[in-house]
Biotite code that builds the C-alpha atoms (Angstrom):
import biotite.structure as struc

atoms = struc.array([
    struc.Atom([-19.516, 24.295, 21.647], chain_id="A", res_id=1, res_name="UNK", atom_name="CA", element="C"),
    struc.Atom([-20.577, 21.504, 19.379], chain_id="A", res_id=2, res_name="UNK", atom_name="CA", element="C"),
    struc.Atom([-17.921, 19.356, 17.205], chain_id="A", res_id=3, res_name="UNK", atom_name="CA", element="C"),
    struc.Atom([-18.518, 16.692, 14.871], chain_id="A", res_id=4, res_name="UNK", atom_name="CA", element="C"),
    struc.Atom([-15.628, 14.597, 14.811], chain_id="A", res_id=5, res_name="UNK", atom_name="CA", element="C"),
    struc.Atom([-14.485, 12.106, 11.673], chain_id="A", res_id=6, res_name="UNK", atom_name="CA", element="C"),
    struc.Atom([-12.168, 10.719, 8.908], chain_id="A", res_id=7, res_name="UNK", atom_name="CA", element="C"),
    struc.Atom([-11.395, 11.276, 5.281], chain_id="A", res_id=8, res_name="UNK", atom_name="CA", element="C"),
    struc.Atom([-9.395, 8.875, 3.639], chain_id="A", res_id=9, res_name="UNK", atom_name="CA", element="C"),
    struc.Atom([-7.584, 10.313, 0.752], chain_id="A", res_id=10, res_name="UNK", atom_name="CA", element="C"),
    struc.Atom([-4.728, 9.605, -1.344], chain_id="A", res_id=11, res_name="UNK", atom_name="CA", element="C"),
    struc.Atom([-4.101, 6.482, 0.764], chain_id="A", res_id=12, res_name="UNK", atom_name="CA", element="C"),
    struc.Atom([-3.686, 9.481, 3.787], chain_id="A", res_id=13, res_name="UNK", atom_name="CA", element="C"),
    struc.Atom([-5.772, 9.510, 7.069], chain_id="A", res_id=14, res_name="UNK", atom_name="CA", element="C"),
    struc.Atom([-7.351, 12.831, 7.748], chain_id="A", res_id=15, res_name="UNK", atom_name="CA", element="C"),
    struc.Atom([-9.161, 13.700, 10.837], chain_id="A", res_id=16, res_name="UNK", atom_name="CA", element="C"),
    struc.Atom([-11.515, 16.136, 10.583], chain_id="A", res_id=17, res_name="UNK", atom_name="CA", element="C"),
    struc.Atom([-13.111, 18.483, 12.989], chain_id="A", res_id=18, res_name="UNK", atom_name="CA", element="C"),
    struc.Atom([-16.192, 20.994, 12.817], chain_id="A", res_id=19, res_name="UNK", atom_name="CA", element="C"),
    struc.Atom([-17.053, 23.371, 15.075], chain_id="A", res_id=20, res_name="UNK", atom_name="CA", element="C"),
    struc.Atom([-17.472, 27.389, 15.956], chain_id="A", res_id=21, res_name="UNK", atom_name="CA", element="C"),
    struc.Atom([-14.588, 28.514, 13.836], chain_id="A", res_id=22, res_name="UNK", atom_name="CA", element="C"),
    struc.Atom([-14.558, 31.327, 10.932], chain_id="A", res_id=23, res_name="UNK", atom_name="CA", element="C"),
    struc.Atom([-11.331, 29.443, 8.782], chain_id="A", res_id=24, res_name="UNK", atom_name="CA", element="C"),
    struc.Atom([-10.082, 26.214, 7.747], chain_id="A", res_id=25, res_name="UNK", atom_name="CA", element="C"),
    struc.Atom([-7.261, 25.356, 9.762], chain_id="A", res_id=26, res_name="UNK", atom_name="CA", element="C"),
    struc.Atom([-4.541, 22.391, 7.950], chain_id="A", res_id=27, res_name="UNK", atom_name="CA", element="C"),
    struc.Atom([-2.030, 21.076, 10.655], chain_id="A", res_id=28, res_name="UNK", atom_name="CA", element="C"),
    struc.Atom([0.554, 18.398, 10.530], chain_id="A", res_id=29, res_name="UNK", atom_name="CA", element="C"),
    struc.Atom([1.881, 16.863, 13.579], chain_id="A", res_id=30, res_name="UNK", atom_name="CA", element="C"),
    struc.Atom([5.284, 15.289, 12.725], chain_id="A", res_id=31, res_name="UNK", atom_name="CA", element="C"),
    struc.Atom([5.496, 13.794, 16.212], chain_id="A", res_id=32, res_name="UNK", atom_name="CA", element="C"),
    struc.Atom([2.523, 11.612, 15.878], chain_id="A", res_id=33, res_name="UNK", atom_name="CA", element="C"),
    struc.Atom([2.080, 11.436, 12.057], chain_id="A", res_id=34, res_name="UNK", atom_name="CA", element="C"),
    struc.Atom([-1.362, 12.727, 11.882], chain_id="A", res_id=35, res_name="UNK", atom_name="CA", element="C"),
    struc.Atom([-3.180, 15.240, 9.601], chain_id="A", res_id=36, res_name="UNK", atom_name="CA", element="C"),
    struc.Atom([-5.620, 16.988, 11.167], chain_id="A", res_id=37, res_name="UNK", atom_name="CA", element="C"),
    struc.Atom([-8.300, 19.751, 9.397], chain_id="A", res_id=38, res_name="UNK", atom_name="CA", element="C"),
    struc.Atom([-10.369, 21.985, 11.438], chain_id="A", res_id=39, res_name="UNK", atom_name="CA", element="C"),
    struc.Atom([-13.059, 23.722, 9.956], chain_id="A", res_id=40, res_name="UNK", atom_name="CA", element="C"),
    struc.Atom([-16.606, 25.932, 10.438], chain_id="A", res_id=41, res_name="UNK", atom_name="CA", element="C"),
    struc.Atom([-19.858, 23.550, 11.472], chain_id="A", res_id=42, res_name="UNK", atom_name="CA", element="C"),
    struc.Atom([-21.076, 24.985, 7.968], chain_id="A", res_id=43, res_name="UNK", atom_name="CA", element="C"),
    struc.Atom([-18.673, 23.867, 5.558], chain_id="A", res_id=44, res_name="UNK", atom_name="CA", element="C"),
    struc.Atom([-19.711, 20.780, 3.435], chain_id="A", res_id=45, res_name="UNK", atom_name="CA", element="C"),
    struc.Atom([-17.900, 17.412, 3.049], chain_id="A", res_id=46, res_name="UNK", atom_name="CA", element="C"),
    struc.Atom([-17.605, 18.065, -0.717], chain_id="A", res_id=47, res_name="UNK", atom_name="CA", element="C"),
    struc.Atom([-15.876, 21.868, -0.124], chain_id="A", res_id=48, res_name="UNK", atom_name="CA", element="C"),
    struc.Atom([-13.407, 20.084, 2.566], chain_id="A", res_id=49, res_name="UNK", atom_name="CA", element="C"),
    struc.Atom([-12.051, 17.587, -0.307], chain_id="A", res_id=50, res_name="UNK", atom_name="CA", element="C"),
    struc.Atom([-11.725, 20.112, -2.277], chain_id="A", res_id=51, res_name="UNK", atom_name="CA", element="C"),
    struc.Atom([-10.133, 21.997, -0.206], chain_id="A", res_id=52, res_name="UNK", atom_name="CA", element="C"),
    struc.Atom([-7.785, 18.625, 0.607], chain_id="A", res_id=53, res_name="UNK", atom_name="CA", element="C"),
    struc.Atom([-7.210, 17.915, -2.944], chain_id="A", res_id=54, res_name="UNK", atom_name="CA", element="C"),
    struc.Atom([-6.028, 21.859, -3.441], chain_id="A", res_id=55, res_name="UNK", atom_name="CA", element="C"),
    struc.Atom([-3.476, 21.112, -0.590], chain_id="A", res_id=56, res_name="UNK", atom_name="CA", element="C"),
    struc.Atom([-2.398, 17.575, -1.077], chain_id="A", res_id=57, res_name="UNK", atom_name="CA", element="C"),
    struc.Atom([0.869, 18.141, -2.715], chain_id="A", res_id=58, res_name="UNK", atom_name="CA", element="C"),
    struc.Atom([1.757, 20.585, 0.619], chain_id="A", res_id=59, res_name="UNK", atom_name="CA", element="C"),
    struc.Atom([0.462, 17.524, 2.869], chain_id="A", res_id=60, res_name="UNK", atom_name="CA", element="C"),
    struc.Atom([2.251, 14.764, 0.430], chain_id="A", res_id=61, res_name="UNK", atom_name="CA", element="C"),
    struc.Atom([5.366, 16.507, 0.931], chain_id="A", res_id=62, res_name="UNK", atom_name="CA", element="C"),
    struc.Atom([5.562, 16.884, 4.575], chain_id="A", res_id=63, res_name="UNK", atom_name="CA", element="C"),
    struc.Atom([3.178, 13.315, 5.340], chain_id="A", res_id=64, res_name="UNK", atom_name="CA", element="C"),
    struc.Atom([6.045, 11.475, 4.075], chain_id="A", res_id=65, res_name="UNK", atom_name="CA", element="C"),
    struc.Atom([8.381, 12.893, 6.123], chain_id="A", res_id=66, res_name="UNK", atom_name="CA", element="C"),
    struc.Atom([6.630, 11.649, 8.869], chain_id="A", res_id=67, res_name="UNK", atom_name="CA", element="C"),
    struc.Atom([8.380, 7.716, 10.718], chain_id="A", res_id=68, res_name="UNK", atom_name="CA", element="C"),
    struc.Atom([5.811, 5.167, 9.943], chain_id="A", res_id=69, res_name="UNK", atom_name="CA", element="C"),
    struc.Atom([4.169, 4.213, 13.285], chain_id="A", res_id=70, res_name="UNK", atom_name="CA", element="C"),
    struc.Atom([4.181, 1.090, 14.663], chain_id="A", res_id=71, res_name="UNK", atom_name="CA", element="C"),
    struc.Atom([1.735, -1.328, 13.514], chain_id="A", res_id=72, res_name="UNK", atom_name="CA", element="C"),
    struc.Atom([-0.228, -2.426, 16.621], chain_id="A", res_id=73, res_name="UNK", atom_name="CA", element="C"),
    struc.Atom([-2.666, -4.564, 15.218], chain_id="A", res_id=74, res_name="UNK", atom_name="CA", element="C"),
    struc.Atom([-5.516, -3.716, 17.128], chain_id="A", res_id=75, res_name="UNK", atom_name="CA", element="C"),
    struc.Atom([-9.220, -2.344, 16.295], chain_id="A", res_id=76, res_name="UNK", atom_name="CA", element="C"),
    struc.Atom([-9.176, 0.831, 13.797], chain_id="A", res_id=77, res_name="UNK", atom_name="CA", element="C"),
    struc.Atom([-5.687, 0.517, 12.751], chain_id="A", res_id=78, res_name="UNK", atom_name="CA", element="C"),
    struc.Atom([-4.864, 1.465, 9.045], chain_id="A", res_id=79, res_name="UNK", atom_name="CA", element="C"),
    struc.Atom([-4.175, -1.443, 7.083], chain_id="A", res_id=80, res_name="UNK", atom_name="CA", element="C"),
    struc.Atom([-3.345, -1.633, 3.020], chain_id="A", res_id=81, res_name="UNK", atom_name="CA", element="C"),
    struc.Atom([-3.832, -4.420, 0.616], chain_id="A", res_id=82, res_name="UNK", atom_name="CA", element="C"),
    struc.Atom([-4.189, -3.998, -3.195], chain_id="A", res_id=83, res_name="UNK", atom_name="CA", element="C"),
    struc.Atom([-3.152, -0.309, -3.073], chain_id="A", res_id=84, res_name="UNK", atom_name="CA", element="C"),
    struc.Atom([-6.276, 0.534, -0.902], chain_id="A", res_id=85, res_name="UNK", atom_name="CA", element="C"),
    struc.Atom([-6.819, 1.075, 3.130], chain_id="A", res_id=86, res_name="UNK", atom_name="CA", element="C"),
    struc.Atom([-9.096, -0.443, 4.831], chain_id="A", res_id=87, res_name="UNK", atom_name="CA", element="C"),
    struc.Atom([-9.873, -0.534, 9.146], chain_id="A", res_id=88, res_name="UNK", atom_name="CA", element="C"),
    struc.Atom([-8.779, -3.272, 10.533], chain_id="A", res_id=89, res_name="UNK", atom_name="CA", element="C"),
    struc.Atom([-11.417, -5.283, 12.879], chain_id="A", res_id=90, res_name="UNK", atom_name="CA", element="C"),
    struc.Atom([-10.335, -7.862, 15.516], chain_id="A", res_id=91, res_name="UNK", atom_name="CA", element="C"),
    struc.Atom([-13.107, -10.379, 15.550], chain_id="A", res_id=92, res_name="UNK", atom_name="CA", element="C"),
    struc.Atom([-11.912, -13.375, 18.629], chain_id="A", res_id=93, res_name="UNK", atom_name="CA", element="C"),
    struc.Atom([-14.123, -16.263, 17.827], chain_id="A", res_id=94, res_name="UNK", atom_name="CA", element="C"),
    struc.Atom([-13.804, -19.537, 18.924], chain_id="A", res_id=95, res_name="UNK", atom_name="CA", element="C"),
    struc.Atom([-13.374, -20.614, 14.845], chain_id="A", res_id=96, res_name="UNK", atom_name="CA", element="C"),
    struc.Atom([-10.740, -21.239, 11.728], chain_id="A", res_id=97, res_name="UNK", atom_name="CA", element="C"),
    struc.Atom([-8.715, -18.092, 11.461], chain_id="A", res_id=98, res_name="UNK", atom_name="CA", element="C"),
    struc.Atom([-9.404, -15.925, 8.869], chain_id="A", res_id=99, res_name="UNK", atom_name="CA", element="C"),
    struc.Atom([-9.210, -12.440, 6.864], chain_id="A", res_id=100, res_name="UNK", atom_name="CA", element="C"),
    struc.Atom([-12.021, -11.014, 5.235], chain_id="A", res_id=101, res_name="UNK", atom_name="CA", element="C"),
    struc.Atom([-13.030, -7.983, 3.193], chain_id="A", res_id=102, res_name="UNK", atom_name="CA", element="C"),
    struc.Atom([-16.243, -6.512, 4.447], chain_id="A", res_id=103, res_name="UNK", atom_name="CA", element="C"),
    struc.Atom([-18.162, -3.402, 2.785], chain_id="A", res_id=104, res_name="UNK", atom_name="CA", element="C"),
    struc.Atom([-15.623, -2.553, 1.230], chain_id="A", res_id=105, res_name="UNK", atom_name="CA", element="C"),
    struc.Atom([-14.125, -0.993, 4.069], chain_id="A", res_id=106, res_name="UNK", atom_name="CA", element="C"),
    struc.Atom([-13.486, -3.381, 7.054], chain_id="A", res_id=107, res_name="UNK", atom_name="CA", element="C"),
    struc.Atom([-10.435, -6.348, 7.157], chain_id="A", res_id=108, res_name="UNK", atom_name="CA", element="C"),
    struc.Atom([-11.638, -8.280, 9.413], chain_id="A", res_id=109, res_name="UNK", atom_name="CA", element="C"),
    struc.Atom([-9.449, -10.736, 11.160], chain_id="A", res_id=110, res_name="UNK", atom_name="CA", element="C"),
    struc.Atom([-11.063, -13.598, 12.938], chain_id="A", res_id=111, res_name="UNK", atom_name="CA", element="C"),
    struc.Atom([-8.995, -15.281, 15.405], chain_id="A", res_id=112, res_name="UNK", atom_name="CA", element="C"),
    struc.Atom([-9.094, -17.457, 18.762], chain_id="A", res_id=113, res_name="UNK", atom_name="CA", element="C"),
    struc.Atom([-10.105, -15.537, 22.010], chain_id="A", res_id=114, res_name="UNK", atom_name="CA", element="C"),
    struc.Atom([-6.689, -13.795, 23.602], chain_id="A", res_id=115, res_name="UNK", atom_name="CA", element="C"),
    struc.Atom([-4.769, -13.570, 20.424], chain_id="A", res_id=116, res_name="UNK", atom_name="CA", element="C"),
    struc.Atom([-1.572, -11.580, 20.579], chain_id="A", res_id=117, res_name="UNK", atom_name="CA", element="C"),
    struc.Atom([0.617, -9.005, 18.457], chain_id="A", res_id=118, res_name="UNK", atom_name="CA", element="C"),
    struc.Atom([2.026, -11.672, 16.729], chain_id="A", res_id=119, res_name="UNK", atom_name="CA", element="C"),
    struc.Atom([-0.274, -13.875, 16.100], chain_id="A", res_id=120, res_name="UNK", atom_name="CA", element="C"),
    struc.Atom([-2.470, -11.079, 14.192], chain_id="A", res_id=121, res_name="UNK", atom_name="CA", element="C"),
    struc.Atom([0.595, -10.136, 12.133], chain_id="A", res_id=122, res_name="UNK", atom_name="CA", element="C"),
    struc.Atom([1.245, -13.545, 11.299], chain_id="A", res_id=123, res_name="UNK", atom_name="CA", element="C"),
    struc.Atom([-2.347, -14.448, 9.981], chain_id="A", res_id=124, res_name="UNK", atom_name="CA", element="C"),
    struc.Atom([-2.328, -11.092, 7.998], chain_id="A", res_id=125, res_name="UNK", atom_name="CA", element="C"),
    struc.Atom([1.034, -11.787, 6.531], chain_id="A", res_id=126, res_name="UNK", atom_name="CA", element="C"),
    struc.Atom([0.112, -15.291, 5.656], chain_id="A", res_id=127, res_name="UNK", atom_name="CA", element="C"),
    struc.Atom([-2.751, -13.539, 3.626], chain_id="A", res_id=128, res_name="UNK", atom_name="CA", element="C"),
    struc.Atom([-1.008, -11.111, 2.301], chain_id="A", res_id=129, res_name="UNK", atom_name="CA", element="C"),
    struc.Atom([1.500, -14.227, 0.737], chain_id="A", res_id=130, res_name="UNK", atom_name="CA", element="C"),
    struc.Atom([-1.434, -15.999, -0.435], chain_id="A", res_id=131, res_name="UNK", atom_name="CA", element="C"),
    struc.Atom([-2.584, -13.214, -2.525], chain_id="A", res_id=132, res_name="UNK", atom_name="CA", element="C"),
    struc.Atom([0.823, -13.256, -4.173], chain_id="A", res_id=133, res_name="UNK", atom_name="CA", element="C"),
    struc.Atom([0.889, -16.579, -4.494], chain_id="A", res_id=134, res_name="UNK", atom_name="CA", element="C"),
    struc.Atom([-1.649, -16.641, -6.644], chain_id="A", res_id=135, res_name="UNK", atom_name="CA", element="C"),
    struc.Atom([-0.832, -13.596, -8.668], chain_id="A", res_id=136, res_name="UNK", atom_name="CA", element="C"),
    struc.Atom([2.607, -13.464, -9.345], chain_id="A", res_id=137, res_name="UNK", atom_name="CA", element="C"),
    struc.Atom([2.454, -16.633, -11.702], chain_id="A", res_id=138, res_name="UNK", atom_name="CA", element="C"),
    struc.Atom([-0.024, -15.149, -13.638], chain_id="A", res_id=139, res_name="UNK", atom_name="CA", element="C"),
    struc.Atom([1.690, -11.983, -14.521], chain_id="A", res_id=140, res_name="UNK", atom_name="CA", element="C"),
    struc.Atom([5.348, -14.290, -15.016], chain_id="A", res_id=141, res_name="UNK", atom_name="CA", element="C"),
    struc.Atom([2.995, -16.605, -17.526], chain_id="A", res_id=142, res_name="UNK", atom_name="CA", element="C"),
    struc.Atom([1.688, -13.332, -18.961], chain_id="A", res_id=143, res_name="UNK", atom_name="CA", element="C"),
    struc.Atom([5.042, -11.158, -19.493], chain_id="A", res_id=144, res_name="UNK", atom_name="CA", element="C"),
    struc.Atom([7.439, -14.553, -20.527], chain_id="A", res_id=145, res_name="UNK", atom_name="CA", element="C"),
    struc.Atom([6.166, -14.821, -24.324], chain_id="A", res_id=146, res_name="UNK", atom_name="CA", element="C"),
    struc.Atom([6.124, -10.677, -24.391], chain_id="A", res_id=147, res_name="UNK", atom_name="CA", element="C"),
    struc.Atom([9.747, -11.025, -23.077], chain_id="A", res_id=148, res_name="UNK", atom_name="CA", element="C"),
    struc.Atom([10.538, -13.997, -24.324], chain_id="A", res_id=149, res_name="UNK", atom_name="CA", element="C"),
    struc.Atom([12.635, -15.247, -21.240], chain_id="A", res_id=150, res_name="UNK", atom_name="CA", element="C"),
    struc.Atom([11.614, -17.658, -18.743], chain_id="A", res_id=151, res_name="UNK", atom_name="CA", element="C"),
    struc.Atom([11.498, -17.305, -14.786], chain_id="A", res_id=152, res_name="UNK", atom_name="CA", element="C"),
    struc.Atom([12.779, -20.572, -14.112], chain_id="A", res_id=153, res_name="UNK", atom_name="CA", element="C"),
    struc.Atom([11.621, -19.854, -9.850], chain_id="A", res_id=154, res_name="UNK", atom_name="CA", element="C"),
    struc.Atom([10.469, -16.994, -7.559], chain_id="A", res_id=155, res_name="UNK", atom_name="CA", element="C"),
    struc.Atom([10.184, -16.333, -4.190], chain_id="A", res_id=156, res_name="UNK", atom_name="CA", element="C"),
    struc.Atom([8.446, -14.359, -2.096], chain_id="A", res_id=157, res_name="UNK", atom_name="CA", element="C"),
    struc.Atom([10.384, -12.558, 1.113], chain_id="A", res_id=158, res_name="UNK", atom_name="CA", element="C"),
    struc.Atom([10.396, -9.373, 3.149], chain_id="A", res_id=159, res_name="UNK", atom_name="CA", element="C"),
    struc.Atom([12.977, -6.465, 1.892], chain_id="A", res_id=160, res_name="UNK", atom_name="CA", element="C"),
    struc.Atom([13.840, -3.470, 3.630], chain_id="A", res_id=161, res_name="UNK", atom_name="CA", element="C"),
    struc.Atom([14.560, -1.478, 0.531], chain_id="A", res_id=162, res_name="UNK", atom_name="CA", element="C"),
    struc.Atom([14.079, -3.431, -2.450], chain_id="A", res_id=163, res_name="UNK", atom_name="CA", element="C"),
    struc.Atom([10.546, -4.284, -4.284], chain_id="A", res_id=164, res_name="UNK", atom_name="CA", element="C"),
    struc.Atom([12.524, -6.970, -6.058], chain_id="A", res_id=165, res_name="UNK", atom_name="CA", element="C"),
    struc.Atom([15.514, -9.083, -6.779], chain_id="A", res_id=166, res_name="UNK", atom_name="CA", element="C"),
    struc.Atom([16.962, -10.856, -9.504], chain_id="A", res_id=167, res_name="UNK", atom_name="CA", element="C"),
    struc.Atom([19.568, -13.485, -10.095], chain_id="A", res_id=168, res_name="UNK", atom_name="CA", element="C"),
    struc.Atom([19.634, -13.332, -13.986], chain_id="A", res_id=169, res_name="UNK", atom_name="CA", element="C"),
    struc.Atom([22.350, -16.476, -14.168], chain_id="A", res_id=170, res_name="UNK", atom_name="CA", element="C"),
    struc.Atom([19.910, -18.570, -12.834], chain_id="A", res_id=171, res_name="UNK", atom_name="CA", element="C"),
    struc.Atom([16.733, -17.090, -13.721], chain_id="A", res_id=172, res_name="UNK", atom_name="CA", element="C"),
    struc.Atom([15.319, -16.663, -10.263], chain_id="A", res_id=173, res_name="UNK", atom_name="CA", element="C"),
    struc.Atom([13.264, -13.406, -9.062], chain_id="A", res_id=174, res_name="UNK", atom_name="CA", element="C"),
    struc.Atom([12.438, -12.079, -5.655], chain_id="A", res_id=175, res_name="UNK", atom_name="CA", element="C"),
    struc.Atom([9.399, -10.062, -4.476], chain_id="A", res_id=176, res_name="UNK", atom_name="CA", element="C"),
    struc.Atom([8.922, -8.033, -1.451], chain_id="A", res_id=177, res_name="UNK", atom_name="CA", element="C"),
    struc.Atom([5.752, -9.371, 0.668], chain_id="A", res_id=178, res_name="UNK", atom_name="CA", element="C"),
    struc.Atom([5.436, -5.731, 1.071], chain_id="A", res_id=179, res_name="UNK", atom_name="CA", element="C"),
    struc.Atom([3.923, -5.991, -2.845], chain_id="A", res_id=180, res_name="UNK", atom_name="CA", element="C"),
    struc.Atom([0.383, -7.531, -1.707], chain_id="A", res_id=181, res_name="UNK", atom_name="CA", element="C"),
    struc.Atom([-0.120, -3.668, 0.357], chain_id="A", res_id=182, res_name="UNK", atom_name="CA", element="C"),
    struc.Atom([0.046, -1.800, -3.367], chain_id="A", res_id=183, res_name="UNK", atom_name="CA", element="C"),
    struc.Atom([-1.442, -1.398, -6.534], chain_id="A", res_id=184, res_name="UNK", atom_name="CA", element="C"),
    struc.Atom([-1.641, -4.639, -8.575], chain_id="A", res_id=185, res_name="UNK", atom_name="CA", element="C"),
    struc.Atom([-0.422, -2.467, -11.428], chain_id="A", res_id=186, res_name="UNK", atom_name="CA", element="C"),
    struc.Atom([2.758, -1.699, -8.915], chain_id="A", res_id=187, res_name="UNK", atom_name="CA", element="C"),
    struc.Atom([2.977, -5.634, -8.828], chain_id="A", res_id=188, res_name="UNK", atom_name="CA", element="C"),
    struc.Atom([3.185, -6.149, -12.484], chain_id="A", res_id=189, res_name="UNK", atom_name="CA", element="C"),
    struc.Atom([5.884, -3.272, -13.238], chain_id="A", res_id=190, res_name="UNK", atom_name="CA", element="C"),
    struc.Atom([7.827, -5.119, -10.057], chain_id="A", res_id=191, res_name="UNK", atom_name="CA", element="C"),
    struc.Atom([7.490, -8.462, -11.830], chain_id="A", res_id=192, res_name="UNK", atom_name="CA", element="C"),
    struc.Atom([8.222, -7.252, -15.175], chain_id="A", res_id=193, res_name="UNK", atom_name="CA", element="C"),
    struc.Atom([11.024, -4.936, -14.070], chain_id="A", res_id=194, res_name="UNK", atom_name="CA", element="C"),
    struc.Atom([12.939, -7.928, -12.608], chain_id="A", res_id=195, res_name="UNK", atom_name="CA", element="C"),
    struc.Atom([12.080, -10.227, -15.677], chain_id="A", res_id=196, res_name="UNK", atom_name="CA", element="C"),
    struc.Atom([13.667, -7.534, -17.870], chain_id="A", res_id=197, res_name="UNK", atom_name="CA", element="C"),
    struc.Atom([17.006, -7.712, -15.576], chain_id="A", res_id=198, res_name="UNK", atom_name="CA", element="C"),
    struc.Atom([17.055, -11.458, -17.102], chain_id="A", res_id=199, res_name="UNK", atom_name="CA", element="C"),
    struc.Atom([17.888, -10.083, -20.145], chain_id="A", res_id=200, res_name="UNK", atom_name="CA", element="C"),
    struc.Atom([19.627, -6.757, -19.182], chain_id="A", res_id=201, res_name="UNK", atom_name="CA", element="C"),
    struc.Atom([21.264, -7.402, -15.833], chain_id="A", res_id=202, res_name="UNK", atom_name="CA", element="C"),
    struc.Atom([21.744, -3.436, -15.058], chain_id="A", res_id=203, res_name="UNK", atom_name="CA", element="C"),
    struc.Atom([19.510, -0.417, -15.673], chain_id="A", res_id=204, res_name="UNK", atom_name="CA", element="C"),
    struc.Atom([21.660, 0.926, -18.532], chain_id="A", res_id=205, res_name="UNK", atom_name="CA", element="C"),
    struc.Atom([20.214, 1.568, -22.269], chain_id="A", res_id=206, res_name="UNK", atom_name="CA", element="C"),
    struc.Atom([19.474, -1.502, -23.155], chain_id="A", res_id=207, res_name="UNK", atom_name="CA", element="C"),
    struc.Atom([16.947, -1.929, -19.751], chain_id="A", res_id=208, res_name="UNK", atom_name="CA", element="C"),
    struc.Atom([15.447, 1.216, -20.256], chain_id="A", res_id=209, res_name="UNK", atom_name="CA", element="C"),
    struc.Atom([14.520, 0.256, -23.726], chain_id="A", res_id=210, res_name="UNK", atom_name="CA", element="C"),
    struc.Atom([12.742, -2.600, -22.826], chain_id="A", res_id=211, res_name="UNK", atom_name="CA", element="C"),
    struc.Atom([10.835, -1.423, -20.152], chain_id="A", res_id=212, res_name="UNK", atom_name="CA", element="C"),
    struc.Atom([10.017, 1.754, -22.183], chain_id="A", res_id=213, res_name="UNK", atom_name="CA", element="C"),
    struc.Atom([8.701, -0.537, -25.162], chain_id="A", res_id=214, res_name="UNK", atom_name="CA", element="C"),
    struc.Atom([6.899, -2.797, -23.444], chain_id="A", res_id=215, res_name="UNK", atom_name="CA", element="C"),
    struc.Atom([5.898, -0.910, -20.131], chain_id="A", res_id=216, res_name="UNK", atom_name="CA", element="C"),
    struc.Atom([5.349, 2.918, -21.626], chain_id="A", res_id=217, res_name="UNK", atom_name="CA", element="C"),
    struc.Atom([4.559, 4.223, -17.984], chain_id="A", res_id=218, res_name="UNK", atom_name="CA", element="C"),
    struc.Atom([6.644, 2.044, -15.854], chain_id="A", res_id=219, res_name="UNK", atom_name="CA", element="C"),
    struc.Atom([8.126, 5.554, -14.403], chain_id="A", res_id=220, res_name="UNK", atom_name="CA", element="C"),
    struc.Atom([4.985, 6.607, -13.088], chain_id="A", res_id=221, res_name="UNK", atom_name="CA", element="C"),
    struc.Atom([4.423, 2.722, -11.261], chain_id="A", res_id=222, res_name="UNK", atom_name="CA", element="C"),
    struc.Atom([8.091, 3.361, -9.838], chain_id="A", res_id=223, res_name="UNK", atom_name="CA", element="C"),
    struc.Atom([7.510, 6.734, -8.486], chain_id="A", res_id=224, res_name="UNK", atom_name="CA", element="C"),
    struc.Atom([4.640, 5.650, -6.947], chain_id="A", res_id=225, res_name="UNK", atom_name="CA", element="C"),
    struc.Atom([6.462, 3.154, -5.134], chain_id="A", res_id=226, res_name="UNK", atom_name="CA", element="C"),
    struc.Atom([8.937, 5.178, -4.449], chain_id="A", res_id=227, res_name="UNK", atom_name="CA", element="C"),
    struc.Atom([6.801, 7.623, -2.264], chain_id="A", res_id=228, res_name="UNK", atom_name="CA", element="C"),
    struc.Atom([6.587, 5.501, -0.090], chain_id="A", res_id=229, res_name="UNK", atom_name="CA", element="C"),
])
């Protein structure tokens, strides 16, 4: 029996996807491992099996994100997120500068010296990642200040467990959550401006809600989206 064997990427979920000799479309979830997996007849087009995903991705939402994330190995193929998209990660070990790249829209390659490690790979990614933010986060805080009219007086950048973002509103300082370069820019900016607001309402009573609601209408949808995840 013949099988064609490949991946759709879809709502930021990897789905494997498997023709062969078979009369139905068979959707399976396997908790254990985390994977979605779609079996369907040789003759069914690409264009029928994403619709076919699309018609079932609230049922596959609901039970994906159930699933433990696994372990980031940081290796060849592995799933990797940056700007709200996912790209495959490619080790390239080259006697050279270390680097990350976007290729083809598709590939993040990371070139490092011959016999690189776990950790070293992390490292150069995260570094990345924080460079990214580096450069973006000051220009949504010189953006949203006038809007707002309050001023950041410093941010930081750190990894949070389960916070996007901090604020101490005494002394005008803001946190983000590394975590922030794998999302939507647009999930950046409600982060930024969320804390920002806290400068001037330190809880999330009426008076927070007001201003977020006045000056970012769909902030709700940006925090849900976060929240899925």
């Amino acid at each position: 029996m013949q099988l064609t064997n490949y991946q759709i990427i879809i709502d930021d979920i990897v789905i494997e996807i498997t023709k062969k000799s078979i009369k139905n479309i068979r959707l399976v979830v396997h908790r254990s491992e985390g994977r979605v997996r779609i079996s369907a007849p040789s003759h069914v087009s690409d264009e029928m099996l994403r619709q076919f995903i699309l018609s079932k991705l609230n049922w596959i939402n609901k039970h994906h994100n159930r699933l433990p994330k696994p372990e980031e190995l940081f290796v060849s193929g592995e799933i990797h997120y940056f700007q709200g998209r996912s790209y495959l990660l490619n080790i390239i070990e080259l006697d050279c500068k270390a680097k990350v790249e976007i290729r083809d829209d598709c590939y993040l390659d990371l070139y490092l010296a011959p016999g690189s490690n776990i950790d070293k790979r992390r490292n150069l990614l995260m570094s990345w990642y924080r460079k990214y933010l580096e450069y973006s986060i000051p220009i949504y805080i010189k953006q949203w200040e006038p809007i707002l009219n309050v001023q950041v007086k410093q941010w930081g950048i750190k990894l949070m467990k389960t916070r996007w973002g901090s604020c101490n509103y005494r002394e005008h300082r803001i946190w983000l959550n590394l975590e922030l370069a794998k999302q939507d820019p647009r999930c950046l900016e409600y982060v930024i401006v969320h804390e920002m607001v806290h400068l001037l309402e330190p809880n999330h009573g009426k008076g927070f809600v007001s201003l977020m609601n006045k000056h970012l209408p769909h902030w709700r949808i940006l925090k849900k989206q976060l929240n899925r995840i």
